[in-house]
N, C-alpha and C positions, 0 to 999 in steps of 0.2 A: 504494500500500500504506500503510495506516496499523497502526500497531504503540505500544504502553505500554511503555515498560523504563525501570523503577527510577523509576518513579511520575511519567515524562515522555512527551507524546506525540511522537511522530515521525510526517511524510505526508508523502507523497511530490504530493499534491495541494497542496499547500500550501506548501510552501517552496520554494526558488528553486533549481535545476538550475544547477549551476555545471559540472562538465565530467562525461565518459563516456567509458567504455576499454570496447569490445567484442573477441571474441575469437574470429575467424571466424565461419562461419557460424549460424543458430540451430536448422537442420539437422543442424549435427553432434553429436553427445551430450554432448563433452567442451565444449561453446560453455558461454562465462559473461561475464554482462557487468557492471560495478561503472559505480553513476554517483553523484557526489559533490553533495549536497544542503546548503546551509545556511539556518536555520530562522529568524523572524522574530526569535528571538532570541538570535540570533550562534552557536547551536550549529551543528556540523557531522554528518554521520551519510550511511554508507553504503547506497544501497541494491542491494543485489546478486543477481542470478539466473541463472540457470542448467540443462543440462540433468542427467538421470539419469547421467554421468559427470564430473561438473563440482562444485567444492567446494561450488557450492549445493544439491546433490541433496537429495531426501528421499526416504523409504520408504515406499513406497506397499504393500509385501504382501512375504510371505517372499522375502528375494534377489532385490526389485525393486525398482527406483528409478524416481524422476520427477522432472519438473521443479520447480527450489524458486526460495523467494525470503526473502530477509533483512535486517533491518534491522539495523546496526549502528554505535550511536553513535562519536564522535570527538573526541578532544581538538583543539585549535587546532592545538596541537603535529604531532597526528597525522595529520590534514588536508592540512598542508603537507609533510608527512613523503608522503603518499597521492602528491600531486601532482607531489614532486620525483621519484619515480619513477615517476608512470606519464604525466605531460602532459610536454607540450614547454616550454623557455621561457617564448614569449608568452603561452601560455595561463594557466602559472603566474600570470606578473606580471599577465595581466588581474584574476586572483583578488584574490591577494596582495599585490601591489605588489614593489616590487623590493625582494630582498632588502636591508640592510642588513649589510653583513660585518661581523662584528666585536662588534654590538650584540644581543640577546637580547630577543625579542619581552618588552614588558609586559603584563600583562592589566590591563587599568584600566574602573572601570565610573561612567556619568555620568548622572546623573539629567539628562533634558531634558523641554520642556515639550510637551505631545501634538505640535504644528502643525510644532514644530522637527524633532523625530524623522520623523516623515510626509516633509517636503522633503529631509532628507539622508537617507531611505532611496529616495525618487522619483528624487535629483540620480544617485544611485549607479548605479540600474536603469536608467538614461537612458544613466550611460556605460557600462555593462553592465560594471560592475564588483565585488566585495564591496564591502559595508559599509564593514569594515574598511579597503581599500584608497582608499574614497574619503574616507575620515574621515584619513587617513593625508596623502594627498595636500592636501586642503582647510588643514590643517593646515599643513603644509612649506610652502604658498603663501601664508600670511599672515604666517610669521615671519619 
């Protein structure tokens, strides 16, 4: 699915599938399933579907519904917020890296030169992890 909101694109073709929470089967009406997308650049965004009694529904004709689907963006914040409740653990910290208690994500942004960006977004997909979490990591291993 690709989708514009608030003058940004979002695809679901294009960005990188990080985790998925299904909700029985896609047989039953009330079935919906949310998967967690983050986009080449560092935004996150849901994309969510579902049947004719399921929060994604839409209205297909007077007092009927169908199956829908939705995009809806994400803060960082909200993301990990997404994650702590619906992934386990490991799957988290594949994302995110390990929480740090105590300490308050920063958002920091760094100009790098084209060939740099390319290798630490390759090193990351290789350990199949966010961005974030391997910039995090590479980081804490050199100081």
């Amino acid at each position: 699915m690709k989708k514009i909101i608030m003058g940004k694109v979002y695809d679901t073709a294009t960005a990188r599938q990080l985790a998925r929470i299904d909700t029985g089967s896609t047989a039953e009406l009330s079935f919906w399933s949310e998967t967690l997308f983050q986009k080449r650049t560092g935004e996150y965004f849901i994309h969510g579907e579902g049947g004719p009694m399921s929060r994604y529904a839409v209205s297909v004709g007077q007092n009927e519904w169908g199956w829908g689907e939705k995009i809806i963006p994400l803060s960082a914040e909200k993301a990990r917020a997404w994650a702590e409740e619906h992934l386990g653990t490991d799957e988290y910290e594949r994302i995110f890296g390990i929480p740090d208690e105590g300490a308050e994500p920063v958002m920091l942004s760094v100009l790098l030169p084209a060939d740099l960006s390319a290798l630490i977004r390759q090193k990351a997909a290789e350990k199949g992890i966010s961005l974030t979490a391997y910039v995090e990591w590479a980081l804490r291993s050199t100081l």
